[in-house]
N, C-alpha and C positions, 0 to 999 in steps of 0.2 A: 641688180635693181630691176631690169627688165622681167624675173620672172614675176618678180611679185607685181609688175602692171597687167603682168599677162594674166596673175592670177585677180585681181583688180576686175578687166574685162570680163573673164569668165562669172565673177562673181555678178557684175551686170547685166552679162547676157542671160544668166539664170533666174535673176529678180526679173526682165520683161519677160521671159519665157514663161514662171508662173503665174506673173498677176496675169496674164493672157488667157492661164487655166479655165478662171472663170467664165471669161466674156464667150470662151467657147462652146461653153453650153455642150458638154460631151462631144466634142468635133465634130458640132454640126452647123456651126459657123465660118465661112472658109477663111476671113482673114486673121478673125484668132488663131487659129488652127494651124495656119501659118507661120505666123508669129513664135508661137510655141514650139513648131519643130525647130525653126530655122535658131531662135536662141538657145535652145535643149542643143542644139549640133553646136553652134560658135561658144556655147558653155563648156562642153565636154572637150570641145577643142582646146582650149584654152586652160583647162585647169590641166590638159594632159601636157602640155608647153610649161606650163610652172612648177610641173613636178620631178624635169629633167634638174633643176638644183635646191625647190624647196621640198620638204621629207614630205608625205605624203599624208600623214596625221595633225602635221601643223597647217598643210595648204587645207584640205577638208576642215578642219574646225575653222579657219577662217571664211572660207567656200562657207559654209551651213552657219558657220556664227551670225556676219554679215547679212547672209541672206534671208537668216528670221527677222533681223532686226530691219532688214527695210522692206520686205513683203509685208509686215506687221503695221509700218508704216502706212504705206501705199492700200494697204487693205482697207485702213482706219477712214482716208481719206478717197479713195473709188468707191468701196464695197460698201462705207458706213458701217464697219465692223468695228467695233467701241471694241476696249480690253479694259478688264479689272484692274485694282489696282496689284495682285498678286501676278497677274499675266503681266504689267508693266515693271512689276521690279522683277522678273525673272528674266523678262528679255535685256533688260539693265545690266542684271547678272551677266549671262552670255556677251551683252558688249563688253564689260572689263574684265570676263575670259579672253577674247580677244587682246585685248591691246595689252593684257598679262602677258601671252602669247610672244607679242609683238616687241614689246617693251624689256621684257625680261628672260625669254627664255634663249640661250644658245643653242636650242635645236633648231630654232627658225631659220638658221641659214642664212643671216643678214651678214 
């Protein structure tokens, strides 16, 4: 259970790390900039911690699933970045790739 908090974390610290992408204005702002390396580091950290028992195809599709679907979020609600209704039922999609994932497959390692 612990990897998948660790992978949980990682998935966190790589959702603040992108939305950070923006506010940084091409790393010319120093506390985006910050932001962004220090969660890119405690992300990589941490997906590398959840890959000692979860396979490595299931923690990344969780890793990238997750983190379209709430940088997508987060975008909507910082950035004012609207999505269509075809970009909303694809990242839909990709949430119940996940929790298929999660729910049903025995390669996840549960």
């Amino acid at each position: 259970m612990k990897f998948w908090v660790f992978l949980l974390i990682a998935t966190i610290a790589e959702v603040i790390a992108t939305s950070a992408l923006k506010a940084s204005e091409g790393f010319t702002r120093l506390i985006p900039t910050l932001i962004v390396v220090t969660g890119y580091a405690v992300a990589f950290y941490f997906l590398a911690l959840s890959l000692k028992q979860i396979p490595i195809g299931i923690a990344y599709a969780v890793w990238a699933g997750l983190g379209i679907v709430f940088i997508s979020v987060i975008a909507w609600f910082m950035y004012d970045q609207k999505l269509d209704w075809p970009a909303v039922l694809g990242i839909v999609l990709i949430l119940l790739g996940v929790l298929v994932i999660n729910l049903f497959s025995k390669s996840a390692g549960h």
